[in-house]
C-alpha positions as CSV (number, residue, x, y, z in Angstrom):
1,X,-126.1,77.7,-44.2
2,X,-124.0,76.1,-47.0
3,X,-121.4,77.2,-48.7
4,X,-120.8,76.3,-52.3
5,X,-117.3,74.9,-53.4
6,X,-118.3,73.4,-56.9
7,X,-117.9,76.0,-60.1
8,X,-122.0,75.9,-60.9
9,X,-125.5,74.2,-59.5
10,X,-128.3,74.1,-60.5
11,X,-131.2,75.2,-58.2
12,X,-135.2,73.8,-59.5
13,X,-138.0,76.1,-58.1
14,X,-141.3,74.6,-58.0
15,X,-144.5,77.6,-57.6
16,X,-146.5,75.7,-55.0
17,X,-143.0,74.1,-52.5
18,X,-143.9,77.2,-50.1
19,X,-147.2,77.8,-49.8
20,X,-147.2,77.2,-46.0
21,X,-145.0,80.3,-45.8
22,X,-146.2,82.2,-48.7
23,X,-149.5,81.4,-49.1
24,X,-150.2,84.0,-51.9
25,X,-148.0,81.9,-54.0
26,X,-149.5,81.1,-57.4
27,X,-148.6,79.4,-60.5
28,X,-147.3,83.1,-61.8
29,X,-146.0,84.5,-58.9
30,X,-144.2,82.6,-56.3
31,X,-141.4,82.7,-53.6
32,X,-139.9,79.7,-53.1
33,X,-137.8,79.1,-49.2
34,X,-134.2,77.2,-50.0
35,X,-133.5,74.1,-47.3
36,X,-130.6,75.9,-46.7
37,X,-129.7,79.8,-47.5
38,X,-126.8,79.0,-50.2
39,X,-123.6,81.4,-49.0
40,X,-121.8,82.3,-52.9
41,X,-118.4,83.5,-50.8
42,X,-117.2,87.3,-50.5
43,X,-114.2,86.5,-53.0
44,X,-115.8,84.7,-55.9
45,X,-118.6,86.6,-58.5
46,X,-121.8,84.5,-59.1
47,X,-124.1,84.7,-62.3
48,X,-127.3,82.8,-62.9
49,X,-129.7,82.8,-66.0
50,X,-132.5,80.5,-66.9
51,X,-132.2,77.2,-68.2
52,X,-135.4,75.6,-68.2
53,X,-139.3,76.8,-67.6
54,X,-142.3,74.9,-67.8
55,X,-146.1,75.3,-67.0
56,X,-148.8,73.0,-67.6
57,X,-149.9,72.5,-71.6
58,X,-152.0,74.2,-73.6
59,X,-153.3,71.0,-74.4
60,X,-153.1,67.4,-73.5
61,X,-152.4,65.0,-76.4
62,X,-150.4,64.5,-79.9
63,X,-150.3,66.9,-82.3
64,X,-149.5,67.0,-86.4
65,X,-149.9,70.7,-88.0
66,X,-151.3,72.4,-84.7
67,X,-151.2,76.0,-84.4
68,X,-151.6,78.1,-81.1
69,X,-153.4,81.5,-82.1
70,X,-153.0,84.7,-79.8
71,X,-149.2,83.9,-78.7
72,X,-147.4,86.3,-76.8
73,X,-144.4,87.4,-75.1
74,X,-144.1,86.4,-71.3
75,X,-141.4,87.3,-68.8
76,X,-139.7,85.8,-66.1
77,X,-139.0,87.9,-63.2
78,X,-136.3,87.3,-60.5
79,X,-135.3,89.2,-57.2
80,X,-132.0,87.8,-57.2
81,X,-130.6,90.2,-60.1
82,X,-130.0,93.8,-60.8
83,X,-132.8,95.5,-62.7
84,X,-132.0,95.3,-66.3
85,X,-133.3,97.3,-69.7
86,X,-136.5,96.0,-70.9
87,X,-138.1,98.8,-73.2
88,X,-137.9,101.9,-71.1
89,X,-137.9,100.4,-67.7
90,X,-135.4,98.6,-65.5
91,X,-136.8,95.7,-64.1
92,X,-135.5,92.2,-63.0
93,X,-136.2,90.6,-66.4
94,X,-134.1,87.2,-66.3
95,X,-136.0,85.9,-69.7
96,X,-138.5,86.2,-72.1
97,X,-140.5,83.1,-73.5
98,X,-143.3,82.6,-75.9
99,X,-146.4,81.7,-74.6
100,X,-148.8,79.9,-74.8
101,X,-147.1,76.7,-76.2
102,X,-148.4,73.5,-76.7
103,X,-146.3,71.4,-74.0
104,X,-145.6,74.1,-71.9
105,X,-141.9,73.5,-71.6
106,X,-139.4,76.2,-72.7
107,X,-135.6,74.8,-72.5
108,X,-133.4,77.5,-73.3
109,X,-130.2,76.4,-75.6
110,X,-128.7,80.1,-74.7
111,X,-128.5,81.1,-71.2
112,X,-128.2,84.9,-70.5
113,X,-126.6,84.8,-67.4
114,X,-126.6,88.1,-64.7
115,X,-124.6,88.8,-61.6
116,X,-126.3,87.7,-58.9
117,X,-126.2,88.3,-54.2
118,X,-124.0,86.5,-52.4
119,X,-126.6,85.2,-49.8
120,X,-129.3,83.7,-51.0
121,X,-132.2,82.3,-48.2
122,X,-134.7,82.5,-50.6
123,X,-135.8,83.1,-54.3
124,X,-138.8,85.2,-55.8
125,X,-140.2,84.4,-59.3
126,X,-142.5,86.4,-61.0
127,X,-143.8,85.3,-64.4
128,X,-145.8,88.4,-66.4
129,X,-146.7,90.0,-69.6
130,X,-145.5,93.0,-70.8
131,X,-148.6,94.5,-68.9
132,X,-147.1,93.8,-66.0
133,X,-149.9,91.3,-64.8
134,X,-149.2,87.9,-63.8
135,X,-149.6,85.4,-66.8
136,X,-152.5,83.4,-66.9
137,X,-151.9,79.4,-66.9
138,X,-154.1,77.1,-68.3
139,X,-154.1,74.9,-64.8
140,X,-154.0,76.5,-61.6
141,X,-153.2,73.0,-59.7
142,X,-149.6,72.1,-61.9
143,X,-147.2,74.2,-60.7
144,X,-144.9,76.4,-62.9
145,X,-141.2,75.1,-62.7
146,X,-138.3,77.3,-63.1
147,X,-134.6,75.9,-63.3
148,X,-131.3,77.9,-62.8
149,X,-128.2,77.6,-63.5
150,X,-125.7,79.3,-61.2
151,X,-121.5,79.6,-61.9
152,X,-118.8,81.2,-60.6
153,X,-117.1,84.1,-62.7
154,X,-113.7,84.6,-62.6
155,X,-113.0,87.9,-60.2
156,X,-110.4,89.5,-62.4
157,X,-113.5,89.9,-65.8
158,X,-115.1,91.9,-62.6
159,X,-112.1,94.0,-61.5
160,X,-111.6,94.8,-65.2
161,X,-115.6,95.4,-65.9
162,X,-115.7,97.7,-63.2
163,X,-113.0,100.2,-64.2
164,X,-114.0,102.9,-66.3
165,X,-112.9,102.2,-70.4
166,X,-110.4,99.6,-69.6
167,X,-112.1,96.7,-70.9
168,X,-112.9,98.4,-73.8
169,X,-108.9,99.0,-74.7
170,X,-108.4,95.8,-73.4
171,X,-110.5,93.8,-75.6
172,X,-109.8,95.9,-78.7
173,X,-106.1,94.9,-77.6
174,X,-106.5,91.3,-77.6
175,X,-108.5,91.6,-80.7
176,X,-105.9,92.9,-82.4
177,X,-102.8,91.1,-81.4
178,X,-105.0,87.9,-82.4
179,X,-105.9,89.5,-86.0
180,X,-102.2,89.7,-86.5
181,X,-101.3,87.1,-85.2
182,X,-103.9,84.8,-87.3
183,X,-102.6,87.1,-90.4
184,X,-99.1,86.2,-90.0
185,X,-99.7,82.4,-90.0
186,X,-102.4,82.3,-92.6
187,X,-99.4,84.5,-94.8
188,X,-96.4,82.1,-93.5
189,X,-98.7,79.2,-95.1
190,X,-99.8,78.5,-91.7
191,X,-96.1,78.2,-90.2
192,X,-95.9,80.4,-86.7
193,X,-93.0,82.9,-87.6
194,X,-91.9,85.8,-85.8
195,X,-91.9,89.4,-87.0
């Protein structure tokens, strides 16, 4: 087991690395084994999101003015995280992603990041359509690859988050001792003075 001492890592999940212990593993739904379970601490919070997802091409070549017709939404699926609001279900949703694309990559400039277990031995990727089947790839022989981006949260957001309406006053607080604060140096001509 190893335990993590950096602030983030990355962790890249190819669909086929298993298949000699999940042999039901497909390009859509897969379960990948970590070389080592991955120990996040008992006094640190971890989040992960997606960063990166990729999936062989539409199509293989250059392109000028092409359009892909019958795009949809697809969504990536991960054990690691509590069920969130998609619609009227709760479900592990991580990220959504139009597909099909043309190169079949999808890097995300915005990562929505979710708390995540402390132990991690191994990770479970699911890639679907709103249906709820798995999504159907062009290739079934390249992989799917799925990169995440794990970091440490600071523990006292979590103590706050996890009171009742604290962070609410809190951050209404802060909000408004900034808004005056910016108001009385925007009216001092930009001078810090004290009221």
């Amino acid at each position: 087991m190893s335990k993590v001492d950096s602030k983030h890592f990355y962790v890249t999940l190819l669909s086929n690395t298993s298949k000699n212990l999940y042999p039901d593993n497909t390009i859509a739904a897969s379960t990948t084994e970590l070389a080592r379970p991955v120990e996040l601490g008992y006094s640190d919070n971890w989040e992960m999101g997606v960063c990166e997802f990729s999936y062989s091409p539409n199509s293989v070549g250059t392109f000028k003015h092409t359009t892909v017709v019958g795009v949809t939404t697809g969504f990536i699926y991960c054990d690691l995280i509590s069920p969130q609001h998609v619609g009227r279900a709760l479900v592990r949703c991580m990220r959504t992603f139009i597909y099909p694309s043309l190169s079949g990559q999808h890097v995300f400039d915005k990562v929505y990041y979710m708390p995540v277990e402390k132990r991690i031995k191994s990770i479970r990727i699911d890639i679907l359509k709103l249906t709820g089947k798995p999504v159907e790839f062009r290739s079934s022989t390249t992989p799917s690859k799925v990169v995440l981006h794990f970091r440490r949260v600071s523990t006292w957001f979590y103590k706050i988050a996890s009171s009742s309406s604290l962070p609410f006053i809190l951050c209404l607080s802060i909000f408004s001792c900034a808004t005056t604060f910016t108001r009385r140096v925007t009216a001092a001509g930009g001078k810090i003075t004290t009221a």
